[in-house]
C-alpha positions in Angstrom: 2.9 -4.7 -19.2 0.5 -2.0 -19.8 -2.1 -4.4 -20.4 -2.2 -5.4 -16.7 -2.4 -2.3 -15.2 -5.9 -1.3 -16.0 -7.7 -4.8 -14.4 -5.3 -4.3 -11.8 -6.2 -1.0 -10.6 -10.2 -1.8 -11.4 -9.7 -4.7 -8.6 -8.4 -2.1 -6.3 -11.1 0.1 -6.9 -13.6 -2.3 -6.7 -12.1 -3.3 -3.6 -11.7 -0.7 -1.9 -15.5 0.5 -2.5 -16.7 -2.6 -0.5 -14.6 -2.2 1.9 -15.7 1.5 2.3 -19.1 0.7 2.3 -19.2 -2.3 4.8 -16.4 -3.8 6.0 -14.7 -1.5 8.0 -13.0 -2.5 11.2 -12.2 -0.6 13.7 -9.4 -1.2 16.4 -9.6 1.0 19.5 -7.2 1.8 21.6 -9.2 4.7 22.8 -13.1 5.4 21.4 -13.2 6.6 18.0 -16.4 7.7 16.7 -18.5 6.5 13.9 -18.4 9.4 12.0 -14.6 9.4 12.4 -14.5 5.7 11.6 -15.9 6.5 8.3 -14.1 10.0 7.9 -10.0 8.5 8.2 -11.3 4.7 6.3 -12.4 7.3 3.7 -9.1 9.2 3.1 -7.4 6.2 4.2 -8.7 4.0 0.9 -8.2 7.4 -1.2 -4.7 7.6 -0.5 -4.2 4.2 -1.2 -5.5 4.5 -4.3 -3.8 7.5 -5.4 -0.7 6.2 -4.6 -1.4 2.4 -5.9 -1.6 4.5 -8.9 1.2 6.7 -8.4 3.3 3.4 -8.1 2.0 1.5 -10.8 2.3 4.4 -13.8 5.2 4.8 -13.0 6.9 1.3 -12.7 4.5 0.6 -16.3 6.3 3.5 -17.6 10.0 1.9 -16.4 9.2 -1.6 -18.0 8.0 -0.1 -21.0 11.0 1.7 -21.8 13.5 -0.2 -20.3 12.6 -3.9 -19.6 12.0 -6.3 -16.5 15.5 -5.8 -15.3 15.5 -2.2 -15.3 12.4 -2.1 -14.0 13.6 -3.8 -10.7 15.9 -1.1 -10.2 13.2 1.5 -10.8 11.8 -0.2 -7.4 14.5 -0.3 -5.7 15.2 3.2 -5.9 12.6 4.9 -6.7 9.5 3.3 -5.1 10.6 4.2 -1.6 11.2 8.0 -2.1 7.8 7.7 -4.4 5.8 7.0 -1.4 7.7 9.8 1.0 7.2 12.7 -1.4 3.4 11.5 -1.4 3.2 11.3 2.3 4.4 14.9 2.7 2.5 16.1 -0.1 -0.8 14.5 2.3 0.6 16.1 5.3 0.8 11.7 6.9 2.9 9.2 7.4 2.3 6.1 4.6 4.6 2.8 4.3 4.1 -0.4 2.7 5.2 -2.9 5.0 5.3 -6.7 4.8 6.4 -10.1 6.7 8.0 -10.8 4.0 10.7 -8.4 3.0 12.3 -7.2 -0.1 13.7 -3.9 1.2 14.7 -3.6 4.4 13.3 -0.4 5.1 9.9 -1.3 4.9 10.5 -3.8 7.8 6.9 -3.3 10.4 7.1 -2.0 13.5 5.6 -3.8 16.4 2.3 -2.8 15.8 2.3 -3.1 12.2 3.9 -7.0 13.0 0.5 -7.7 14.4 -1.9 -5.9 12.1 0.0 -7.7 9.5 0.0 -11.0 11.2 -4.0 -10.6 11.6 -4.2 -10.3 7.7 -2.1 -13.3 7.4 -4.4 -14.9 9.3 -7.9 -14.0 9.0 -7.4 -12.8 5.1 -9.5 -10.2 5.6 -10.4 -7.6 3.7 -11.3 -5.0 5.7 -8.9 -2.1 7.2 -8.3 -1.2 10.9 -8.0 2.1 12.4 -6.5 2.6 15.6 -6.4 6.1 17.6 -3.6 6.4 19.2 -1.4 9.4 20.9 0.3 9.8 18.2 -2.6 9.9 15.4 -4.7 7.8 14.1 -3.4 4.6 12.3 -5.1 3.3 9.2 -4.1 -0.1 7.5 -5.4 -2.0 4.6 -4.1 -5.1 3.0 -2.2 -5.2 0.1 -3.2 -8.4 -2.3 -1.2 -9.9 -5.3 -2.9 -8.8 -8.3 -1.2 -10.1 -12.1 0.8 -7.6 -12.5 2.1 -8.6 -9.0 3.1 -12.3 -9.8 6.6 -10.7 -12.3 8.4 -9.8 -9.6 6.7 -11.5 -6.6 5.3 -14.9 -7.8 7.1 -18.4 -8.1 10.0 -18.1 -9.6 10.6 -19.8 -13.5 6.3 -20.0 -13.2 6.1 -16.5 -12.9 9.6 -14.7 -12.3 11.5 -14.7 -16.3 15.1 -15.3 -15.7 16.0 -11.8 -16.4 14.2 -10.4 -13.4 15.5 -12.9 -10.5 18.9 -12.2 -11.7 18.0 -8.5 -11.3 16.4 -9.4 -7.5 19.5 -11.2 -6.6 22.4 -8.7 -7.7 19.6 -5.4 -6.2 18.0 -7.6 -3.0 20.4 -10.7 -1.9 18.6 -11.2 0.6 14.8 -10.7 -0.7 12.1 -12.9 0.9 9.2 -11.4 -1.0 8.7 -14.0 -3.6 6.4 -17.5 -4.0 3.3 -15.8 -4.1 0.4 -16.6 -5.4 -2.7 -14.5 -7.0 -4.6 -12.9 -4.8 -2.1 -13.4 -1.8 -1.9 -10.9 1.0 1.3 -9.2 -0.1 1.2 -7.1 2.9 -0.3 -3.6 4.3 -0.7 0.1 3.9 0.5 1.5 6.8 -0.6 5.3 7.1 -0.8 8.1 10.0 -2.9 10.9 10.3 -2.2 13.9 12.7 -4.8 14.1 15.8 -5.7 17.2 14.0 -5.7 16.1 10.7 -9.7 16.8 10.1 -10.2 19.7 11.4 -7.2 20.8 9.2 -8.7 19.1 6.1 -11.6 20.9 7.2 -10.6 24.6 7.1 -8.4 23.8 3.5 -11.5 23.3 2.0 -13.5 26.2 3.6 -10.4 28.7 2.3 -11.0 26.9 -1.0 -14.7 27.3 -1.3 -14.1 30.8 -0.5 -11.4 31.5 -3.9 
């Protein structure tokens, strides 16, 4: 499985730097400033990386020593408390979030119902930030890379045996299969604090000074 990992994460980053560079999109629901624009679509795409990598070491790590089947439970109880511990360690709020479920948790809010719903529709590639009272929203779309397709493609195409009878006994009632490459899988869903820059800000001011 290792051998899919290192394309995978070079089409995130190559991703992710066009998007940085010009095609952000910007959802208002009051004004947000350029410069901000670009400031929170910045740490928004780094977090997403970071964490797309977090992810993915470790579930490489899982199916190398343990197998496809074993590797399904590494996701299903491990993935979700992954991205927590990350999102506190950030000081925001991150999900992954999708219209078509595996976990339950991860089920959209309103909002995130429609951002998601846009993707679906538009297959964009760009993310949206929205400032709202309670922070500023980032989202950016989450696409089926190969890696992707051996627990979330066709089954028998690209799902062995082994692993659908592990996403039966783990997620009876899992929805989040029949995808194709390069699918929209579903969203990053992150948060940042109103005062999350000017935070950021005086961390690295006390760390210049060390």
């Amino acid at each position: 499985m290792k051998k899919y990992f290192a394309p995978f994460l070079s089409i995130i980053i190559i991703l992710f730097s066009c998007q940085q560079n010009k095609n952000t999109t910007t959802t208002q629901e009051s004004e947000l400033s350029k410069s901000d624009s670009l400031f929170y679509t910045a740490e928004g795409i780094k977090f997403a990386k970071q964490m797309y990598a977090q992810i993915f070491t470790h579930l490489n790590k899982a199916l190398d020593e343990t197998g496809p089947y074993e590797s399904v439970k590494y996701c299903n109880e491990k993935a979700l408390p992954l991205t927590d511990s990350l999102s506190k360690h950030f000081g925001i709020t991150v999900k992954r979030t999708s219209l078509k479920l595996r976990n339950p948790s991860n089920a959209p809010n309103s909002l995130e119902k429609q951002i998601l719903e846009m993707y679906e529709k538009t297959m964009s590639k760009k993310p949206s930030i929205i400032k709202t009272n309670e922070g500023i929203k980032f989202f950016t779309p989450i696409f089926i890379a190969p890696v992707c397709l051996n627990c979330h493609g066709i089954p028998i195409q690209h799902i062995p045996d082994v692993t659908m009878r592990a996403l039966k006994e783990l997620y009876p009632k899992d929805q989040a299969t029949g995808y194709e490459l390069y699918n929209i899988r579903g969203v990053w869903s992150m948060t940042f604090p109103n005062n999350y820059a000017s935070k950021r800000n005086h961390k690295n001011q006390n760390d210049e000074r060390k």
